[in-house]
Structure formats: C-alpha cells, structure tokens
C-alpha positions as CSV (number, residue, x, y, z in Angstrom):
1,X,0.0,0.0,0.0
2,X,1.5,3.2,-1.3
3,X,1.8,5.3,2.0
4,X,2.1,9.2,1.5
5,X,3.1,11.6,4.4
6,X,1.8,15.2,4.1
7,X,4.5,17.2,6.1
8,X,3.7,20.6,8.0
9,X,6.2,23.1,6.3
10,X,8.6,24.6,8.7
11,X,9.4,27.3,6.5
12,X,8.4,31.2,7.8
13,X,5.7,32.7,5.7
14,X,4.7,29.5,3.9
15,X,0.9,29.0,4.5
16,X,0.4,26.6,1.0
17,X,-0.2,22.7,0.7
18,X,-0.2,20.4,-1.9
19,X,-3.2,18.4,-1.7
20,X,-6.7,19.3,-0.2
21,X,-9.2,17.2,1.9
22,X,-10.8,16.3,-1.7
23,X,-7.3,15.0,-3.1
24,X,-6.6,13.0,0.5
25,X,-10.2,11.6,0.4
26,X,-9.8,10.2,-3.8
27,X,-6.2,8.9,-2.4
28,X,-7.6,7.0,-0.2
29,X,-10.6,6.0,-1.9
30,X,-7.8,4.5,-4.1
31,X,-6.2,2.4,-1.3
32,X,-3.4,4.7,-0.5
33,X,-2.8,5.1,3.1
34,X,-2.2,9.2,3.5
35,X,-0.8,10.6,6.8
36,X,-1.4,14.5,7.3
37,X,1.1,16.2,10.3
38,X,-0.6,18.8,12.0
39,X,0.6,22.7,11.3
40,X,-1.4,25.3,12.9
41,X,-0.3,27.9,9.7
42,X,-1.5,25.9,6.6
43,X,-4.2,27.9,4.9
44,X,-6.5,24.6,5.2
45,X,-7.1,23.3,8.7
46,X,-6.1,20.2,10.2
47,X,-9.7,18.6,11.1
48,X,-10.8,19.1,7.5
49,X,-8.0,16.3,6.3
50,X,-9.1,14.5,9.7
51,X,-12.8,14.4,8.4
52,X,-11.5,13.2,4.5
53,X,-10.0,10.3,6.5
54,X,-6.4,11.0,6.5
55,X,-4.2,9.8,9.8
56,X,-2.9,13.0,12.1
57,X,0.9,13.2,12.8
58,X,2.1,15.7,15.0
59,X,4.2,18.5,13.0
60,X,7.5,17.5,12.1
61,X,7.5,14.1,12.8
62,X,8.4,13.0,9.1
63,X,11.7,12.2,10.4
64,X,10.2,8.8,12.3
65,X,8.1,7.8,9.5
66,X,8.1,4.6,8.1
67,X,10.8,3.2,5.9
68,X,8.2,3.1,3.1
69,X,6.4,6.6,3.4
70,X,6.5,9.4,0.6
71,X,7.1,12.3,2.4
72,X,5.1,15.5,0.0
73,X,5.7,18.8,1.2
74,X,6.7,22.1,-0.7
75,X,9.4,24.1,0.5
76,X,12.7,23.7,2.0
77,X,13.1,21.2,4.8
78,X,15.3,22.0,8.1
79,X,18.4,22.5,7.1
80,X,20.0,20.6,10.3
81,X,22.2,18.6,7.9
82,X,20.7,14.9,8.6
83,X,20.6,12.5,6.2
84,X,17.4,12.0,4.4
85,X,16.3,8.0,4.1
86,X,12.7,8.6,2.2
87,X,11.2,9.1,-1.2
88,X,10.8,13.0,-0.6
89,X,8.3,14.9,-2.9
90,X,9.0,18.5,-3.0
91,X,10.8,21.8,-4.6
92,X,14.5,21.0,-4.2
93,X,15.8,23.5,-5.9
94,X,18.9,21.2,-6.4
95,X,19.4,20.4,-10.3
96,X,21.0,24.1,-11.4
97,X,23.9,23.7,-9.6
98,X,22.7,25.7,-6.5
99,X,24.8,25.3,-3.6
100,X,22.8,24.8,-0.9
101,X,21.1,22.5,-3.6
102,X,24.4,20.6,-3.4
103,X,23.9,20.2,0.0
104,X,20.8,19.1,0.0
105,X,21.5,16.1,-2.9
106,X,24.4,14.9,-0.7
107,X,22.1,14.5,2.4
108,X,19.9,12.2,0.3
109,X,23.0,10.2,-0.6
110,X,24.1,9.9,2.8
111,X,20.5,8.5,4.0
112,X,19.9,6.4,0.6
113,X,17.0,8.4,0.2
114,X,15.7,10.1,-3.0
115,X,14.6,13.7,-3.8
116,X,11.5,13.9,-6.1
117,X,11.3,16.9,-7.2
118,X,7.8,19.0,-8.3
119,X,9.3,21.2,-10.7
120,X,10.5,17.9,-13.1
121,X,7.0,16.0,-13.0
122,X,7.0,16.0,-16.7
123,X,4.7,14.9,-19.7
124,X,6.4,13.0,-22.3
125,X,7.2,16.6,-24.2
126,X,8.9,17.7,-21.5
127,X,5.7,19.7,-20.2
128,X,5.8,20.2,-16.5
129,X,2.4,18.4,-15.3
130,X,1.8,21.2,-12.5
131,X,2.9,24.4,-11.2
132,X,2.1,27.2,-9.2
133,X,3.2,29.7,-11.2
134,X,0.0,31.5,-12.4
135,X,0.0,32.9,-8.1
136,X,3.9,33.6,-8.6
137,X,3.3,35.8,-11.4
138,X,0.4,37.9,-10.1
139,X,1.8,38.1,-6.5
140,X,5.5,38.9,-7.9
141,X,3.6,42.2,-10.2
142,X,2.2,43.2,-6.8
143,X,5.1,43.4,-4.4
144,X,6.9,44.9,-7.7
145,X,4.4,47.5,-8.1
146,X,4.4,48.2,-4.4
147,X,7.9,48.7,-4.8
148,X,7.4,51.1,-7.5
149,X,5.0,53.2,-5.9
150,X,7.3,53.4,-2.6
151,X,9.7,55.2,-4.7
152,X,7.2,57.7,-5.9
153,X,7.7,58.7,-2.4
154,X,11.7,58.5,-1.6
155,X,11.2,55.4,0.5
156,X,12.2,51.8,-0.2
157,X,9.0,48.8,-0.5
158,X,8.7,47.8,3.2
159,X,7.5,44.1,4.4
160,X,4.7,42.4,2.9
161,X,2.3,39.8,4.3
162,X,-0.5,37.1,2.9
163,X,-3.7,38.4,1.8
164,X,-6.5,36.0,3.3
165,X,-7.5,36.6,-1.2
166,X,-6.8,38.3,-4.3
167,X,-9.8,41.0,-3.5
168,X,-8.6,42.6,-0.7
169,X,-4.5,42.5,-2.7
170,X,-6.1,43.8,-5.5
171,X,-7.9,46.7,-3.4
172,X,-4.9,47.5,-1.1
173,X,-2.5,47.8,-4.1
174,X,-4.8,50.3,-6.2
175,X,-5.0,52.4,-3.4
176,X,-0.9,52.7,-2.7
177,X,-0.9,53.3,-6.1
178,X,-3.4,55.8,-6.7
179,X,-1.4,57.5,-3.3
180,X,1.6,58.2,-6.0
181,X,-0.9,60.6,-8.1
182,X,1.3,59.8,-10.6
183,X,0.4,58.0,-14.1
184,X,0.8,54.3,-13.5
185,X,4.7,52.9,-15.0
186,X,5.0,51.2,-17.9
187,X,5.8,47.1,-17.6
188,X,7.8,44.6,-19.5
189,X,6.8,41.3,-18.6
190,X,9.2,38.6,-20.3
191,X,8.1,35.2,-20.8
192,X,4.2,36.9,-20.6
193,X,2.9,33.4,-22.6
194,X,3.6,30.9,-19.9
195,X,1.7,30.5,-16.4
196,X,4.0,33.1,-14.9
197,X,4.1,35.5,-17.4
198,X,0.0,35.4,-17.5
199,X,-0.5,36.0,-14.1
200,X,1.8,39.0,-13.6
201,X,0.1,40.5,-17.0
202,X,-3.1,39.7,-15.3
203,X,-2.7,41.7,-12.5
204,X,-0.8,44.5,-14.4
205,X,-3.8,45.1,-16.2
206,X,-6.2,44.5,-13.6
207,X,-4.2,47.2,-12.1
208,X,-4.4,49.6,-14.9
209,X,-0.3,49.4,-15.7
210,X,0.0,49.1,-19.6
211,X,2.1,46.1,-20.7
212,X,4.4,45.3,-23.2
213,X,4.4,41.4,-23.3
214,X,7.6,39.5,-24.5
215,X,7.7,35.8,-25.3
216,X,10.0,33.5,-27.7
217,X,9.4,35.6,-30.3
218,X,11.1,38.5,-28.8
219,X,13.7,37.2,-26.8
220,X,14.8,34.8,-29.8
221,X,17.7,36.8,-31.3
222,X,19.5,36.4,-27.9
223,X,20.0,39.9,-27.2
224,X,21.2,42.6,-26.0
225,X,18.0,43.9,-25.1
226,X,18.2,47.5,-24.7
227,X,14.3,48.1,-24.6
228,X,14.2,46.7,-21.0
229,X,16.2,49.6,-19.8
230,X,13.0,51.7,-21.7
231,X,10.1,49.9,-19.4
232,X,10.1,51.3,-15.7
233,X,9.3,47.7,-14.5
234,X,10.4,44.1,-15.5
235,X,9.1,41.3,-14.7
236,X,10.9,38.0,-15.4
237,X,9.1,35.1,-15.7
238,X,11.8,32.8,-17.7
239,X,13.5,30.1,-15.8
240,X,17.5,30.1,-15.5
241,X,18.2,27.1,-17.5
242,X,20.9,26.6,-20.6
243,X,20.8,29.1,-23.3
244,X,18.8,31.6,-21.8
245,X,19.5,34.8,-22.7
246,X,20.8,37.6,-20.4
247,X,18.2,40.6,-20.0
248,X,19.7,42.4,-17.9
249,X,23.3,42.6,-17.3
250,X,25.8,43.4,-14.3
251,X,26.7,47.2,-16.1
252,X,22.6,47.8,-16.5
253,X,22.8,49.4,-13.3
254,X,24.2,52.7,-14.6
255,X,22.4,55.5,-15.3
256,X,20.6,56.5,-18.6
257,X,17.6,54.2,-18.2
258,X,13.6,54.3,-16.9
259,X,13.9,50.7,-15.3
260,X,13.4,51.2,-11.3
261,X,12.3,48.2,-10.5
262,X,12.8,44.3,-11.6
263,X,10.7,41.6,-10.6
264,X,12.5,38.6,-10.9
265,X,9.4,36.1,-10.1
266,X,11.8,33.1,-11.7
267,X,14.5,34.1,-9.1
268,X,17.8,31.7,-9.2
269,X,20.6,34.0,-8.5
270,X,23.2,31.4,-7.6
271,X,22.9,29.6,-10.7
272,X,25.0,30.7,-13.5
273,X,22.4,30.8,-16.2
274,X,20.4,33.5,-14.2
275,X,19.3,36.4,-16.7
276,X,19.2,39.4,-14.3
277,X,22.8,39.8,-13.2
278,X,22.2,42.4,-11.2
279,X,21.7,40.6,-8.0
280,X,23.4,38.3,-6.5
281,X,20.7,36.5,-3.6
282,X,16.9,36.3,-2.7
283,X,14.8,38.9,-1.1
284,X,12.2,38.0,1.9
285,X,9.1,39.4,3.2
286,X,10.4,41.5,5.8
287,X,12.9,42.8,3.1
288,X,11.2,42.3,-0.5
289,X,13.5,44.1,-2.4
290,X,17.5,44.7,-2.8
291,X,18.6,48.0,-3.8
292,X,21.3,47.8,-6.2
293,X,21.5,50.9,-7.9
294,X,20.7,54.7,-6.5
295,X,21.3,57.5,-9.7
296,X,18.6,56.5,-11.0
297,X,17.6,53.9,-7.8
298,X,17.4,50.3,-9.0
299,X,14.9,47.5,-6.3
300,X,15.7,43.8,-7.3
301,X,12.3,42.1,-6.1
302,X,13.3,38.0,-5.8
303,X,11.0,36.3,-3.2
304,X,10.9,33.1,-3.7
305,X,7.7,32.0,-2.3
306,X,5.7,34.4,-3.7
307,X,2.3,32.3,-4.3
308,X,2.1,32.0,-0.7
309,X,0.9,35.4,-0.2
310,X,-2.3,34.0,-1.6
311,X,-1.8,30.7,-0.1
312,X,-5.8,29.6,-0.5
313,X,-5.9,30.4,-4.3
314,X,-2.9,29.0,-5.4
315,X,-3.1,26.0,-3.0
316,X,-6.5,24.5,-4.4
317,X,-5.0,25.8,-8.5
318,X,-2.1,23.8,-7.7
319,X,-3.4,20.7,-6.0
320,X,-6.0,20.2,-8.7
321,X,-3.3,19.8,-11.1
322,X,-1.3,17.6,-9.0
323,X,-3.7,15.3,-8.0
324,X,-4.0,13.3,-11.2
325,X,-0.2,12.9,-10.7
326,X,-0.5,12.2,-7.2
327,X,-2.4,9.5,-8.1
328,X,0.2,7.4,-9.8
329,X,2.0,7.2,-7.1
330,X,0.9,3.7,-6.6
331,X,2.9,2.7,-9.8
332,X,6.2,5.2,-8.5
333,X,8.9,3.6,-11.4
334,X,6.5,4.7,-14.3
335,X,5.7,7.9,-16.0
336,X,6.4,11.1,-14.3
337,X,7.2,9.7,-11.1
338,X,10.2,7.4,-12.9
339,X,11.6,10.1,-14.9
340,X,11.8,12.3,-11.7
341,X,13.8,9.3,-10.2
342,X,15.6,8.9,-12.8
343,X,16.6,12.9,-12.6
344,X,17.6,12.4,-9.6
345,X,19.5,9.2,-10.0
346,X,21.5,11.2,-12.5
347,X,22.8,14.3,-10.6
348,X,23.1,12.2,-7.5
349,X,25.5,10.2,-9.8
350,X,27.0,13.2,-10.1
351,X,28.0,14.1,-6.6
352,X,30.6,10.9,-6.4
353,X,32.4,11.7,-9.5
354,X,33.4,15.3,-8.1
C-alpha cells in the first residue's frame, strides 16, 4: 500500500499545501494510506483532512516515518544537515547547480534516500504536469508595483504579508498606487505566454499598468536587449536554465535608463544561467526588495515563495493539477514519477564523480 506523508512546512511565511481534503479523500478511496502532520499555519485546517479520512501526525514528525512513506511537502526542509532516508516529494531547488542544492542532494545520498522533485514532473514533451506559477506571477507584479510606488515617495518597499485573497490584494495595491498621483509605469513582462508570465500580466492590467508582453518571439535573437532599460518595471518570468539569454546585465545598473524596478518572479541567482545579473541572492518578506542601484535607484524584487501570499488560491490551483499525478504514485517507477527518479539518480550520480 503506497503510503504518502503530508508534512507541515517549517518554512516562515509559507501558509500553502499540496493536496486538499478532496485530493486526500480520492487517495484514499484508491487504497493509499495518506498521513497528514498537523501545522497550525497551513491555509487549510487540520480537522478538514481529519474528516477526509487521513491519519494525524504531530508537526515534524516526518523524520520517524516509516521506511516506506512518501514524504510530500513544498518548501525547504530543516536544514540541520541529517541525512534523508525517504522518497521525498517537494521543490529542491537542487538540479542548477545551487549550492545549498548541493547540499541538499548529498544528504539524500548519505540516507539512501531520494529527492523527487515538483518542478520535473513532466509529460512525455517535457511539459511540466503542474505548477504554481499563475499565483507567482500575479503576486511577484504586486510586491513589484508596491515597490514602484514606494519610490514615488523617496522610501524603499517595506514588508509584505498574505492576503487572506486576491480582492482585498487587489484593493490594497490600487490604493498605494493611486497615493503616488502619478500616471501608472509602464511594464515589461518577459516570458508573458507561460503560467507566470499570464498571471503578472493579469494583474498589471487588472491594475491599470499598460504592458508590453515579450515571449520566444522577442527574446529569440539572444540579445542585448536594450528596450528593458525603456520599461520602468520588468518582470521576469523565464527560468535560469541553458541558453537563456541575459536581460539584464551586471553594467545595466548605470544610469541613462527608466527601469526602477525588476521583478525577478523566476529568481535563481546562484545559478550561472540566471538572466538578471544584477543581484546576487533572494529577497524576503520583511525585506522584498535589494537596492542595487541609487542615480537612478534600482529595487531587485526576488521572493521566492511568492504564491504563498495568496496561499488559498494558489493552494486549491495547484493541488488540482497535482492530483491526477499524485495518483500514480501507486505505480512510483512509471511515467512522471520514474523520470523524476531517474533525474535524480543522474545528478546524485553526479556528486561521487566530483
């Protein structure tokens, strides 16, 4: 019996899960065993999985789990350097060359564990078979514009917090920016034909910003790319992988352009295929944005949990896409699940020959 442990998520500001009482009662109704810890921040309750029929752990006890559990959460786990000895499901964050990704790969080979990770569950073609990044896009236009209109005013975008839904975002943000009196800025989104790129245009114009919208087409001839120094935001919604071209480059920061603000929703700094070279490491809630320029300024905006700030939308998008997927887990060496292992088997391979 396939036995999947739903683990409370330890990191700060992350309010999202992965399945809903609807997923964990079909699993079941399938003859998985499913085992929800308790976690008195996720967006859903506790007693609603209770009621579906799922098993209550206390929070954090993935650790003791049986050999044979599945351990499904989302975000980073403690970082207390033990090894790992399950079948984790989760963003690892480890296949780019990341550092702490490094780290993270060689505590699964010191437990004889194995990371699969969410953002390679792929389709035959390569198409990733769920993502969250529809929420990333439209929450990563917000705290950008927020950090636009705090420079209308001298002052640098303060912390940001979870919006219980879009509506009350969506009213809090016009009003900051209506506070400006100033004409709304002009946006670049790049990549604006994938999930990302469609939520941050979404909210743009839901906002009243006019938007030019980039995709393959635009981006194609590899650069440079001197009309993003013309837009006064960017938002990047293209992954760092192989082959992408650079945007914006380390000597952007100089003066003679309108762009005060970049929201780099696809934020990978570390990883040497990043397209914003400006920056050099994340941002957080209390701090959303690095300043890296000041004549004209210059805010880098690089959460990396950004749908958590509208943890119930983005949790129910995502799990309904997940869920099909979930469900194979009773067959783990086929399909998405195999080529995930297989993914990892390969860059785990990796860590012995260097």
């Amino acid at each position: 019996m396939t036995n999947l442990w739903v683990r409370a998520e330890s990191r700060a500001n992350e309010d999202r899960v992965g399945i809903t009482p609807d997923g964990v009662a079909q699993l079941i109704a399938q003859g998985m065993q499913v085992t929800v810890e308790d976690s008195p921040r996720r967006i859903i309750p506790t007693k609603d999985y209770a009621r579906a029929g799922a098993a209550i752990a206390p929070e954090g006890s993935w650790p003791t789990a049986p050999d044979d559990a599945i351990v499904f959460g989302l975000k980073e786990l403690p970082e207390d350097g033990t090894p790992l000895r399950h079948r984790h499901v989760m963003f690892g964050h480890a296949f780019k060359g990341q550092p702490a990704g490094q780290v993270l790969l060689r505590r699964f080979a010191a437990g004889g564990g194995t990371l699969l990770d969410l953002e390679y569950l792929t389709d035959e073609d390569g198409r990733r078979l769920a993502a969250f990044g529809y929420w990333a896009g439209y929450a990563g236009a917000a705290v950008s514009l927020l950090a636009w209109a705090a420079q209308q005013g001298g002052g640098v975008c303060g912390p940001v917090r979870a919006w219980p839904d879009r509506a009350p975002m969506l009213d809090d943000l016009r009003a900051r920016l209506d506070g400006t009196a100033r004409p709304r800025p002009r946006a670049l989104v790049i990549g604006a034909g994938g999930r990302v790129g469609r939520g941050a245009t979404d909210l743009m114009t839901a906002m009243g910003v006019p938007v030019t919208a980039w995709d393959m087409a635009e981006t194609a001839h590899g650069g440079p790319f001197p009309e993003v120094l013309m837009h006064d935001i960017l938002i990047n919604a293209i992954l760092a992988q192989p082959g992408a071209p650079v945007f914006v480059p380390a000597e952007a920061v100089a003066p003679g352009r309108a762009l005060t603000v970049i929201g780099d929703v696809a934020c990978d700094p570390t990883s040497d295929f990043s397209p914003i070279k400006v920056y050099d490491r994340t941002t957080t809630w209390q701090a959303p944005v690095l300043r890296v320029a000041e004549a004209p300024v210059l805010d880098v905006m690089a959460i990396d949990n950004l749908p958590s700030m509208l943890p119930r939308e983005s949790s129910e998008d995502y799990a309904a896409q997940l869920l099909p997927v979930l469900q194979g887990l009773d067959a783990p060496g086929d399909g998405a699940w195999g080529r995930a292992a297989a993914l990892y088997r390969d860059h785990a391979g990796r860590l012995t020959q260097t």
